[in-house]
SEDREN-840239 format. One record per residue: residue number from 1; chain; x, y, z of N, C-alpha, C in turn. Coordinates in steps of 0.2 Angstrom, whole numbers. Example, Ala and Ser with C-alpha at 12.3 -4.5 7.8 and 13.67 -1.06 7.14 Angstrom:
R  nr kette   npx   npy   npz  capx  capy  capz   cpx   cpy   cpz
R   1     A    66   -28    39    62   -22    39    66   -16    39
R   2     A    64   -11    35    68    -5    36    64     0    39
***
This chain:
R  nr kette   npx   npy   npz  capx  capy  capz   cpx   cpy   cpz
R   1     A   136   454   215   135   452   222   141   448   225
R   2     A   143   442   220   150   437   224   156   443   222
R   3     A   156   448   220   162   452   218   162   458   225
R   4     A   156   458   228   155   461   234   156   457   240
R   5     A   154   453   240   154   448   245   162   445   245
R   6     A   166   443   241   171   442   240   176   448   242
R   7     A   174   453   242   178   460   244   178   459   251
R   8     A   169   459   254   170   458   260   175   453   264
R   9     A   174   448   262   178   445   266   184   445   265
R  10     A   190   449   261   197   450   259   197   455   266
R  11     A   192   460   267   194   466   271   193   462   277
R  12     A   190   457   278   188   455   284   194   449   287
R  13     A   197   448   283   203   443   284   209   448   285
R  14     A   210   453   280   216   457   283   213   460   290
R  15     A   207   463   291   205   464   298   209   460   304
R  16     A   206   453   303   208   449   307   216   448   312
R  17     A   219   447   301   227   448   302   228   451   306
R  18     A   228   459   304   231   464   309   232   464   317
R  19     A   225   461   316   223   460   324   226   455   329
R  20     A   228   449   325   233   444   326   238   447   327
R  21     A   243   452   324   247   454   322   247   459   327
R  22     A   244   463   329   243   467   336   243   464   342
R  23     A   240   458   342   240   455   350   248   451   348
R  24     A   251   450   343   259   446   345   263   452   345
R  25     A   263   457   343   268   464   347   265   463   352
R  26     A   260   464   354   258   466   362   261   460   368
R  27     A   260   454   365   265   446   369   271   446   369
R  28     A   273   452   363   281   451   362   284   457   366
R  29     A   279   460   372   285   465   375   286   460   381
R  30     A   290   463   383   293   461   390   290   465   396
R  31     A   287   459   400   284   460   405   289   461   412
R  32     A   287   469   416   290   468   422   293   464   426
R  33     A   297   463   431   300   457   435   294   455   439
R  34     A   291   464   442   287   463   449   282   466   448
R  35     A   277   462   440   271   463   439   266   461   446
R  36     A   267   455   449   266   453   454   265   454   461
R  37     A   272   460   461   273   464   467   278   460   471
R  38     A   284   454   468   288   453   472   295   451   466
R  39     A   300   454   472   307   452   468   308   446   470
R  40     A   309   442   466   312   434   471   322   436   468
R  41     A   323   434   475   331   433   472   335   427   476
R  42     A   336   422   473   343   418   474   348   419   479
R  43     A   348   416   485   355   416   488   357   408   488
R  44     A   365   410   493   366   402   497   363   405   504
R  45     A   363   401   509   362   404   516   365   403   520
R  46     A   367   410   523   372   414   526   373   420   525
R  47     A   378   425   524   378   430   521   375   433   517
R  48     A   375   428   512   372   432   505   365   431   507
R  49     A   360   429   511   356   429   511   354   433   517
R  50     A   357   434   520   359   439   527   357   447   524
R  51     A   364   448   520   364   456   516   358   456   511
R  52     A   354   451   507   348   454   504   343   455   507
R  53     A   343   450   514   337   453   518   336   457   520
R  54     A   343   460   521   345   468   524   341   475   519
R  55     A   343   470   512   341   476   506   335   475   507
R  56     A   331   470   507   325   470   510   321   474   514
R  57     A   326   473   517   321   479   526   323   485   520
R  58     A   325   487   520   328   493   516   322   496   510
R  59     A   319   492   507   315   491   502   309   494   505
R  60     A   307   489   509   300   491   514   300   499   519
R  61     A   305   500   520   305   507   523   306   512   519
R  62     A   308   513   514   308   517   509   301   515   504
R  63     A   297   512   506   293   510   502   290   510   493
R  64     A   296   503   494   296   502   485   290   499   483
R  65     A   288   499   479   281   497   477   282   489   475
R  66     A   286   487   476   286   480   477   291   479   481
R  67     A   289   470   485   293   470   490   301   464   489
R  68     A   305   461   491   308   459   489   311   452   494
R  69     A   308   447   490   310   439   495   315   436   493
R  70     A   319   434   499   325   427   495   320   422   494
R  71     A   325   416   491   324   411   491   330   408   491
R  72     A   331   402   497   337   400   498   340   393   496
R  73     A   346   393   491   347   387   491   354   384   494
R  74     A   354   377   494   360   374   498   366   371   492
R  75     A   365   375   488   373   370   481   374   378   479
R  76     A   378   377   472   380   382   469   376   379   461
R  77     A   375   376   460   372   373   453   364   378   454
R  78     A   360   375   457   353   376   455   351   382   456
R  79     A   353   389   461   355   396   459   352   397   452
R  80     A   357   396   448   358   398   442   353   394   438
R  81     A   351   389   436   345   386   433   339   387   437
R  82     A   338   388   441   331   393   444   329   399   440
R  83     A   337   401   439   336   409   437   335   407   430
R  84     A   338   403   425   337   401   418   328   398   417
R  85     A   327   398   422   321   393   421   316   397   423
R  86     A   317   403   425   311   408   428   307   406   433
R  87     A   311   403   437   309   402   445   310   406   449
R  88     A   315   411   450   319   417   453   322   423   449
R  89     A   319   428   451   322   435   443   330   437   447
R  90     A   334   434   451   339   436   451   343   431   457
R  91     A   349   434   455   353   429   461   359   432   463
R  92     A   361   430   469   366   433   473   371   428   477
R  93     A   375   426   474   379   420   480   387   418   474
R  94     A   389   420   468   394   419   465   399   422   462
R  95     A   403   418   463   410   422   459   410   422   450
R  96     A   413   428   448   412   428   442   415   424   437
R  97     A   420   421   439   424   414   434   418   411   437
R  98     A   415   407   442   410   402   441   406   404   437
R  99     A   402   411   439   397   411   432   398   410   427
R 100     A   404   412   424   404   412   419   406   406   415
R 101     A   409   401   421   410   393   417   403   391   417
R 102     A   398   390   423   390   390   422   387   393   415
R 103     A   389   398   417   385   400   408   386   397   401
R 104     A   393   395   403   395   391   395   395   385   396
R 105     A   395   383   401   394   373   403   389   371   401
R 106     A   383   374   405   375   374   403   371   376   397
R 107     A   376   381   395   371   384   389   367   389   393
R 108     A   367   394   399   364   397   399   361   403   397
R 109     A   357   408   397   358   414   396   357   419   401
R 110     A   361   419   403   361   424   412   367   428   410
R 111     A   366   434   415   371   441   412   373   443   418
R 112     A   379   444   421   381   450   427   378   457   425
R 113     A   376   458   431   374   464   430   377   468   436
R 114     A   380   468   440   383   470   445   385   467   450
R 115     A   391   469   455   397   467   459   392   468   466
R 116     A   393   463   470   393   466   479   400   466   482
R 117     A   398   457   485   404   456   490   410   452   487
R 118     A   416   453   493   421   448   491   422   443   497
R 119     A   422   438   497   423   431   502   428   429   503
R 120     A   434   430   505   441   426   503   441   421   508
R 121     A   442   416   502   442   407   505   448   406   508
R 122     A   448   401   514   452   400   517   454   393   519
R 123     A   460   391   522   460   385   524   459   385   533
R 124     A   457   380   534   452   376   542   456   372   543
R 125     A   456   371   550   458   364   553   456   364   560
R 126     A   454   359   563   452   358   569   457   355   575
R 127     A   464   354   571   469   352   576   475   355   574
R 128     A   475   359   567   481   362   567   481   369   567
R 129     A   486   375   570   485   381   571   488   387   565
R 130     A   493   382   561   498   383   558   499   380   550
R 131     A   496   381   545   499   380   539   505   374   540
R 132     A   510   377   542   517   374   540   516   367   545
R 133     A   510   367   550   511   360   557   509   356   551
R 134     A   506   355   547   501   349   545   505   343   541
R 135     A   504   338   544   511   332   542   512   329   536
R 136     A   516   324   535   517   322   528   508   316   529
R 137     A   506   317   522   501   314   521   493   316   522
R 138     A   493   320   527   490   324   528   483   323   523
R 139     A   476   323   524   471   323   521   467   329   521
R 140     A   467   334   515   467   338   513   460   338   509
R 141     A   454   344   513   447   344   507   448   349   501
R 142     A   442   348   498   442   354   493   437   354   490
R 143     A   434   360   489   427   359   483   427   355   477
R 144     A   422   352   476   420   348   469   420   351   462
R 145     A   416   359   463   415   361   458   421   364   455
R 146     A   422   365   449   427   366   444   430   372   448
R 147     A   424   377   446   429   384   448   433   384   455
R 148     A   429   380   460   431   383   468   437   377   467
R 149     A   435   371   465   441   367   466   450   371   462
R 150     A   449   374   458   454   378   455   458   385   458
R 151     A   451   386   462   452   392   466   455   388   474
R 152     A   454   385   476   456   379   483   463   378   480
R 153     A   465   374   475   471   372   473   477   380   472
R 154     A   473   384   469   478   392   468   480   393   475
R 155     A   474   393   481   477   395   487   481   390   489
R 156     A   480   384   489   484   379   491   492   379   490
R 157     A   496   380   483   500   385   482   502   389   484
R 158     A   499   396   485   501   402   487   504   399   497
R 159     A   497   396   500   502   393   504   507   387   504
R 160     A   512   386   499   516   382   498   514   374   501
R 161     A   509   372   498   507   365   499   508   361   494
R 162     A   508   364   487   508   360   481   512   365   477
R 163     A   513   363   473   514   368   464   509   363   460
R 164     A   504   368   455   500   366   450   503   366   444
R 165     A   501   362   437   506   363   432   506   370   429
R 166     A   511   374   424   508   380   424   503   383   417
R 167     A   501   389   419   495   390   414   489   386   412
R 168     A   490   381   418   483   378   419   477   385   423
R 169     A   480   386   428   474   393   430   470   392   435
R 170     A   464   391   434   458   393   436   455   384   436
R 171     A   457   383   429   455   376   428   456   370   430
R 172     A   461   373   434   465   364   439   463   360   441
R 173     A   464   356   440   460   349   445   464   348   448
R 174     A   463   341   455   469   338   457   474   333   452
R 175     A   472   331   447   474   329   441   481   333   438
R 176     A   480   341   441   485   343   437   489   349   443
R 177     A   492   343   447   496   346   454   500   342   450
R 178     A   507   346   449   512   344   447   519   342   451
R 179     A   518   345   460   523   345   466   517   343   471
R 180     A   518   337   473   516   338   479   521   333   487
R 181     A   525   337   488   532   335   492   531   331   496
R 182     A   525   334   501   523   330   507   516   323   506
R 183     A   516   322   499   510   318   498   505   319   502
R 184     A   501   328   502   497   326   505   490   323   499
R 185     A   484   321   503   478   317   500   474   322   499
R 186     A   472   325   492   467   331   492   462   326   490
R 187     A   455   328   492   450   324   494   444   331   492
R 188     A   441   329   484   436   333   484   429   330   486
R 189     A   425   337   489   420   336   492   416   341   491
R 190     A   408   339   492   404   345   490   405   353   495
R 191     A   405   355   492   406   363   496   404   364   501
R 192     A   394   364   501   391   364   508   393   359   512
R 193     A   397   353   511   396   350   515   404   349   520
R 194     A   408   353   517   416   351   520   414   354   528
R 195     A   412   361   530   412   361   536   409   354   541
R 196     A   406   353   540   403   346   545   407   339   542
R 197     A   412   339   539   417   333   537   424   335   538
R 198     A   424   342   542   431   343   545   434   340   551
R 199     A   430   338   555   434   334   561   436   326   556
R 200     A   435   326   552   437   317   547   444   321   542
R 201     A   446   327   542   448   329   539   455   334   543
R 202     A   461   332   540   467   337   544   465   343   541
R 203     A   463   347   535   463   352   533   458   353   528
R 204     A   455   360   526   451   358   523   450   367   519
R 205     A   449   368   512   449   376   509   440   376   510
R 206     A   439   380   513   431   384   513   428   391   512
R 207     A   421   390   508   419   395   506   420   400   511
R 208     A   419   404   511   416   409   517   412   408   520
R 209     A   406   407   515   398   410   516   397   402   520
R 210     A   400   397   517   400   390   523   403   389   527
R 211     A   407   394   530   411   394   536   408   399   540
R 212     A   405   403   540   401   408   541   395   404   545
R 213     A   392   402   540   387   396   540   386   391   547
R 214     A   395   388   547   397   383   552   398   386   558
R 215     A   398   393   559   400   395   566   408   396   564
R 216     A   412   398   558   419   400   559   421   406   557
R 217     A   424   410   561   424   417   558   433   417   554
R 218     A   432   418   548   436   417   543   443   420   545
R 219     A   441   428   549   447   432   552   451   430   556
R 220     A   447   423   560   452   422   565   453   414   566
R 221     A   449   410   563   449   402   565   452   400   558
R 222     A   454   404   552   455   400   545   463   401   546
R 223     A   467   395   546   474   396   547   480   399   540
R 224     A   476   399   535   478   403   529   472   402   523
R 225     A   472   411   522   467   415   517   469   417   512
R 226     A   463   418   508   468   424   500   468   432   503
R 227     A   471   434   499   474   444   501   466   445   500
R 228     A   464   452   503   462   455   504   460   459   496
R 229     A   467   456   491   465   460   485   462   453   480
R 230     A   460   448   482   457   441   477   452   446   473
R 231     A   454   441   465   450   442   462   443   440   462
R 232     A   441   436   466   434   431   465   428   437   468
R 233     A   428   440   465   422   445   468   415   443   465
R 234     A   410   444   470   405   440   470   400   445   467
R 235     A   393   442   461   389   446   457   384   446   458
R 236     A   379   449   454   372   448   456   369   447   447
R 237     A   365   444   448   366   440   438   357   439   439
R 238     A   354   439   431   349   442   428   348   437   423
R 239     A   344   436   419   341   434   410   344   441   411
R 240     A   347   438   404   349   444   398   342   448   396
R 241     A   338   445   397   331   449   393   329   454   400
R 242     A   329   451   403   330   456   410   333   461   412
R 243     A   339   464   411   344   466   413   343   472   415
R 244     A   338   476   411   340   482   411   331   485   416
R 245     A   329   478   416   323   481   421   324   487   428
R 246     A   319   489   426   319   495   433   318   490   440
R 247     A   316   487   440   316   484   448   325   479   451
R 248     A   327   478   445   334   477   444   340   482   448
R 249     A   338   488   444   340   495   446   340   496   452
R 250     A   333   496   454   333   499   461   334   495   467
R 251     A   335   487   464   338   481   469   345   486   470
R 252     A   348   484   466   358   486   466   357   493   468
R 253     A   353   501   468   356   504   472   353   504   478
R 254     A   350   499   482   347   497   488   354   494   492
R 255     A   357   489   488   363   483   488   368   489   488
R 256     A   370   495   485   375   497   485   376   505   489
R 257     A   370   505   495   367   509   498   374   509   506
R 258     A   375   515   507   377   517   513   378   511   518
R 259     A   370   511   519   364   507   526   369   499   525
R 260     A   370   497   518   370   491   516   378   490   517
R 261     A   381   494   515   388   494   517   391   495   525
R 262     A   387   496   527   390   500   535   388   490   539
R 263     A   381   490   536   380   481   540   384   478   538
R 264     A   387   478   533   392   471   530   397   472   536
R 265     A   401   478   537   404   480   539   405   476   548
R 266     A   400   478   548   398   477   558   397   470   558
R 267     A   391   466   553   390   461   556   396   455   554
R 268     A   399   455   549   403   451   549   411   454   550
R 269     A   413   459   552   419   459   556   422   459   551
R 270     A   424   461   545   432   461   539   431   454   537
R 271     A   425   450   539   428   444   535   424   443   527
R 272     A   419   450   526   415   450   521   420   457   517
R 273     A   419   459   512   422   463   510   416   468   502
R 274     A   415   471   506   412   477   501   414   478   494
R 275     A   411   476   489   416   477   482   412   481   478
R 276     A   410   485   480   409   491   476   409   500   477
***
Protein backbone atom coordinates (compact mmCIF):
# COMPACT_ATOMS: atom_id res chain seq x y z
CA UNK A 1 0.00 0.00 0.00
CA UNK A 2 2.85 2.86 0.82
CA UNK A 3 4.66 1.19 -2.43
CA UNK A 4 1.26 2.39 -4.10
CA UNK A 5 0.79 5.41 -2.55
CA UNK A 6 4.34 6.28 -2.97
CA UNK A 7 3.99 5.62 -6.91
CA UNK A 8 1.00 7.77 -6.70
CA UNK A 9 2.40 10.66 -5.73
CA UNK A 10 5.76 10.33 -8.06
CA UNK A 11 3.27 10.47 -11.11
CA UNK A 12 1.48 13.14 -9.51
CA UNK A 13 4.47 15.49 -8.93
CA UNK A 14 5.75 14.74 -12.58
CA UNK A 15 2.16 15.65 -13.46
CA UNK A 16 2.54 18.84 -11.85
CA UNK A 17 6.09 19.53 -13.26
CA UNK A 18 5.00 19.06 -16.77
CA UNK A 19 2.41 21.39 -16.21
CA UNK A 20 4.63 24.11 -14.71
CA UNK A 21 6.63 23.41 -17.47
CA UNK A 22 3.88 24.02 -20.11
CA UNK A 23 2.53 27.28 -18.70
CA UNK A 24 6.63 28.64 -18.73
CA UNK A 25 6.88 27.76 -22.72
CA UNK A 26 3.35 29.07 -22.98
CA UNK A 27 4.89 32.92 -20.90
CA UNK A 28 7.95 32.49 -22.82
CA UNK A 29 6.26 33.28 -26.22
CA UNK A 30 6.13 36.49 -27.31
CA UNK A 31 3.15 38.42 -27.21
CA UNK A 32 1.84 40.54 -30.16
CA UNK A 33 2.69 44.42 -30.22
CA UNK A 34 -1.23 45.15 -30.57
CA UNK A 35 -2.65 42.40 -28.44
CA UNK A 36 -4.61 45.39 -27.13
CA UNK A 37 -5.51 46.93 -30.58
CA UNK A 38 -3.05 49.91 -30.48
CA UNK A 39 0.34 50.64 -32.00
CA UNK A 40 1.92 53.29 -29.76
CA UNK A 41 4.76 54.89 -31.59
CA UNK A 42 7.35 57.77 -30.41
CA UNK A 43 7.82 60.93 -32.05
CA UNK A 44 9.30 64.47 -31.56
CA UNK A 45 6.64 67.13 -32.58
CA UNK A 46 6.44 68.28 -35.85
CA UNK A 47 7.13 66.32 -38.85
CA UNK A 48 7.79 63.14 -37.51
CA UNK A 49 4.78 63.28 -35.69
CA UNK A 50 2.89 64.89 -38.65
CA UNK A 51 3.94 61.85 -41.29
CA UNK A 52 2.85 59.01 -38.51
CA UNK A 53 -0.47 60.54 -38.22
CA UNK A 54 -0.64 60.49 -41.89
CA UNK A 55 0.20 56.61 -41.57
CA UNK A 56 -2.34 56.59 -39.27
CA UNK A 57 -5.20 57.95 -41.33
CA UNK A 58 -3.78 55.49 -43.75
CA UNK A 59 -4.18 52.65 -41.23
CA UNK A 60 -7.81 53.44 -40.44
CA UNK A 61 -9.00 53.57 -44.01
CA UNK A 62 -7.45 50.52 -45.22
CA UNK A 63 -8.72 48.99 -42.19
CA UNK A 64 -5.93 47.41 -40.07
CA UNK A 65 -7.15 45.58 -37.35
CA UNK A 66 -5.51 47.76 -34.97
CA UNK A 67 -5.21 51.41 -34.86
CA UNK A 68 -2.01 53.40 -34.51
CA UNK A 69 -1.35 56.38 -31.81
CA UNK A 70 1.65 58.82 -31.41
CA UNK A 71 2.96 59.72 -28.39
CA UNK A 72 4.79 62.90 -28.41
CA UNK A 73 7.93 63.87 -26.88
CA UNK A 74 9.88 67.09 -26.53
CA UNK A 75 14.04 65.90 -26.10
CA UNK A 76 15.64 63.20 -27.99
CA UNK A 77 16.69 61.02 -24.77
CA UNK A 78 13.36 59.80 -23.53
CA UNK A 79 12.08 58.40 -27.20
CA UNK A 80 14.31 55.73 -26.65
CA UNK A 81 13.85 54.77 -22.87
CA UNK A 82 10.21 54.64 -23.34
CA UNK A 83 10.71 52.28 -25.99
CA UNK A 84 13.50 50.25 -23.68
CA UNK A 85 11.04 50.39 -20.88
CA UNK A 86 7.82 49.15 -22.84
CA UNK A 87 6.15 52.32 -22.72
CA UNK A 88 5.89 52.68 -26.67
CA UNK A 89 6.35 49.60 -29.30
CA UNK A 90 8.18 51.94 -31.67
CA UNK A 91 9.68 55.27 -32.35
CA UNK A 92 10.35 57.65 -35.09
CA UNK A 93 12.20 60.97 -34.66
CA UNK A 94 16.32 59.91 -35.11
CA UNK A 95 19.40 59.73 -36.97
CA UNK A 96 21.24 56.50 -36.99
CA UNK A 97 24.73 57.63 -35.37
CA UNK A 98 22.45 58.92 -32.60
CA UNK A 99 20.77 55.68 -32.09
CA UNK A 100 23.41 54.08 -32.13
CA UNK A 101 25.55 56.14 -29.62
CA UNK A 102 22.12 55.84 -27.37
CA UNK A 103 22.20 52.15 -27.58
CA UNK A 104 25.68 51.75 -26.49
CA UNK A 105 25.64 54.86 -23.98
CA UNK A 106 22.53 53.44 -22.13
CA UNK A 107 23.05 49.82 -22.52
CA UNK A 108 20.03 49.49 -24.60
CA UNK A 109 18.38 46.98 -26.55
CA UNK A 110 16.60 48.68 -29.42
CA UNK A 111 17.19 47.71 -33.12
CA UNK A 112 16.70 49.67 -36.57
CA UNK A 113 14.40 48.30 -38.26
CA UNK A 114 13.95 50.71 -41.21
CA UNK A 115 14.90 54.22 -42.83
CA UNK A 116 12.00 57.20 -43.55
CA UNK A 117 13.04 60.62 -43.67
CA UNK A 118 16.16 62.90 -44.18
CA UNK A 119 16.13 66.40 -42.20
CA UNK A 120 19.18 68.35 -43.30
CA UNK A 121 20.28 70.60 -40.43
CA UNK A 122 20.89 74.04 -41.09
CA UNK A 123 22.32 77.23 -39.85
CA UNK A 124 19.45 80.38 -38.68
CA UNK A 125 19.98 83.85 -38.03
CA UNK A 126 17.52 86.40 -37.36
CA UNK A 127 19.97 89.35 -38.38
CA UNK A 128 22.08 87.79 -40.74
CA UNK A 129 21.28 86.80 -44.36
CA UNK A 130 24.64 85.40 -45.36
CA UNK A 131 27.21 82.84 -43.74
CA UNK A 132 30.22 84.90 -44.63
CA UNK A 133 28.15 88.53 -42.67
CA UNK A 134 28.44 86.99 -39.30
CA UNK A 135 31.31 89.12 -37.25
CA UNK A 136 34.29 88.38 -35.52
CA UNK A 137 33.10 86.94 -32.03
CA UNK A 138 29.89 86.24 -33.04
CA UNK A 139 27.78 83.90 -30.73
CA UNK A 140 27.20 80.84 -32.28
CA UNK A 141 24.39 77.78 -30.87
CA UNK A 142 24.61 74.23 -31.14
CA UNK A 143 22.94 71.02 -29.75
CA UNK A 144 24.10 69.51 -26.43
CA UNK A 145 23.74 66.23 -27.35
CA UNK A 146 26.89 64.40 -28.50
CA UNK A 147 25.74 63.28 -31.82
CA UNK A 148 23.95 66.55 -33.11
CA UNK A 149 26.70 68.58 -31.48
CA UNK A 150 29.17 66.70 -33.77
CA UNK A 151 26.94 66.99 -36.56
CA UNK A 152 26.40 71.07 -35.91
CA UNK A 153 30.32 71.37 -35.63
CA UNK A 154 30.82 69.16 -39.27
CA UNK A 155 28.33 71.65 -40.92
CA UNK A 156 29.97 74.38 -39.20
CA UNK A 157 33.17 73.50 -41.19
CA UNK A 158 31.83 72.71 -44.38
CA UNK A 159 30.59 76.33 -44.11
CA UNK A 160 34.20 77.39 -43.29
CA UNK A 161 33.59 78.79 -39.66
CA UNK A 162 35.92 76.40 -37.92
CA UNK A 163 38.27 73.46 -38.67
CA UNK A 164 37.77 70.41 -36.09
CA UNK A 165 40.76 68.25 -35.17
CA UNK A 166 41.05 65.50 -37.63
CA UNK A 167 39.58 61.96 -37.41
CA UNK A 168 37.73 63.17 -34.52
CA UNK A 169 34.22 62.70 -36.71
CA UNK A 170 31.06 62.55 -35.42
CA UNK A 171 32.42 62.67 -32.01
CA UNK A 172 33.48 66.37 -31.74
CA UNK A 173 32.84 68.66 -29.06
CA UNK A 174 33.57 72.27 -28.91
CA UNK A 175 36.69 71.08 -27.05
CA UNK A 176 38.07 69.84 -30.16
CA UNK A 177 37.80 72.88 -32.73
CA UNK A 178 41.12 73.09 -33.63
CA UNK A 179 40.85 76.68 -36.02
CA UNK A 180 38.67 79.05 -34.89
CA UNK A 181 39.87 82.43 -36.82
CA UNK A 182 37.07 84.75 -36.07
CA UNK A 183 36.74 83.63 -32.32
CA UNK A 184 33.57 82.89 -32.73
CA UNK A 185 31.52 81.74 -29.15
CA UNK A 186 29.92 78.32 -29.70
CA UNK A 187 27.27 78.06 -27.07
CA UNK A 188 25.71 74.51 -26.54
CA UNK A 189 22.25 74.38 -25.86
CA UNK A 190 19.27 72.01 -25.62
CA UNK A 191 18.09 71.25 -29.15
CA UNK A 192 14.20 71.82 -28.54
CA UNK A 193 15.12 74.89 -27.22
CA UNK A 194 17.66 76.86 -29.53
CA UNK A 195 14.74 78.04 -31.87
CA UNK A 196 13.21 80.37 -29.01
CA UNK A 197 16.86 81.45 -27.85
CA UNK A 198 17.87 82.72 -31.29
CA UNK A 199 16.99 86.31 -31.04
CA UNK A 200 19.84 86.02 -27.85
CA UNK A 201 21.94 84.43 -30.47
CA UNK A 202 23.98 85.74 -33.80
CA UNK A 203 23.57 82.19 -35.35
CA UNK A 204 22.51 79.22 -34.38
CA UNK A 205 22.59 74.97 -36.28
CA UNK A 206 18.93 73.61 -36.09
CA UNK A 207 17.06 70.46 -36.27
CA UNK A 208 14.62 70.53 -38.95
CA UNK A 209 12.01 68.96 -37.18
CA UNK A 210 12.65 72.27 -34.54
CA UNK A 211 12.70 74.71 -37.08
CA UNK A 212 9.78 73.34 -38.68
CA UNK A 213 8.27 73.32 -35.26
CA UNK A 214 9.28 77.35 -34.79
CA UNK A 215 7.63 78.54 -38.12
CA UNK A 216 11.04 78.19 -40.29
CA UNK A 217 11.13 76.82 -43.44
CA UNK A 218 14.63 75.15 -43.71
CA UNK A 219 14.57 75.87 -47.88
CA UNK A 220 14.44 79.30 -47.51
CA UNK A 221 15.13 81.08 -43.93
CA UNK A 222 18.33 78.58 -43.04
CA UNK A 223 21.30 80.76 -44.29
CA UNK A 224 23.65 77.41 -44.80
CA UNK A 225 22.39 73.64 -44.88
CA UNK A 226 23.92 70.01 -45.48
CA UNK A 227 23.68 68.65 -49.27
CA UNK A 228 20.90 67.04 -50.11
CA UNK A 229 23.10 63.86 -50.12
CA UNK A 230 23.83 63.94 -45.79
CA UNK A 231 24.13 60.97 -44.25
CA UNK A 232 21.98 61.51 -41.05
CA UNK A 233 18.94 59.51 -42.31
CA UNK A 234 16.31 59.15 -39.95
CA UNK A 235 14.96 55.40 -38.47
CA UNK A 236 12.19 53.79 -37.05
CA UNK A 237 13.68 51.47 -34.19
CA UNK A 238 12.06 48.45 -32.07
CA UNK A 239 13.20 45.88 -28.91
CA UNK A 240 15.14 43.54 -30.69
CA UNK A 241 12.57 41.00 -29.47
CA UNK A 242 10.07 42.89 -31.47
CA UNK A 243 11.46 43.30 -34.52
CA UNK A 244 10.22 41.03 -36.71
CA UNK A 245 6.41 41.46 -35.51
CA UNK A 246 3.71 41.65 -38.00
CA UNK A 247 2.20 44.85 -36.80
CA UNK A 248 5.79 46.28 -37.37
CA UNK A 249 5.68 45.20 -40.95
CA UNK A 250 2.57 46.69 -41.76
CA UNK A 251 3.61 49.99 -39.94
CA UNK A 252 6.88 50.46 -42.59
CA UNK A 253 4.87 49.43 -45.60
CA UNK A 254 2.12 52.13 -44.52
CA UNK A 255 5.27 54.72 -43.82
CA UNK A 256 6.76 53.50 -47.09
CA UNK A 257 3.47 53.80 -48.95
CA UNK A 258 2.94 56.06 -52.32
CA UNK A 259 0.07 58.17 -50.10
CA UNK A 260 2.97 58.71 -47.61
CA UNK A 261 5.54 59.94 -49.96
CA UNK A 262 3.41 62.18 -52.18
CA UNK A 263 2.45 64.21 -48.48
CA UNK A 264 5.96 64.52 -47.31
CA UNK A 265 6.53 65.84 -50.52
CA UNK A 266 3.53 68.71 -50.68
CA UNK A 267 3.44 69.46 -47.12
CA UNK A 268 6.90 70.26 -46.40
CA UNK A 269 8.17 71.67 -49.67
CA UNK A 270 11.94 69.72 -50.24
CA UNK A 271 12.77 70.57 -46.86
CA UNK A 272 11.78 66.88 -45.65
CA UNK A 273 13.41 64.38 -47.74
CA UNK A 274 11.87 60.77 -48.60
CA UNK A 275 14.65 58.06 -47.83
CA UNK A 276 13.59 55.20 -48.99
Amino acid sequence: MKKLLAGSLLVLSVAVLGACGGEEASSGEAESLVDDGVLTVGVTGGPHEEVVNKVAELAEEQGLEFTIETQVFSDYVMPNVALSEGEIDLNSFQTEPFFDEMNESRGLDLVRVDDTVTFPMGIYSLEYTDIKDLPEGARIGLPSDPTNSGRALALFEQAGLLKVEEGVGLAATILDIAENENNYEFIELDSAQIPRQLNELDAAAINTNFALEAGYNPAEDSIFSESSDSPFVNLVASRTENKDDEAIKQFLELYHSDEVKQFIEEEFSGAIIPSW
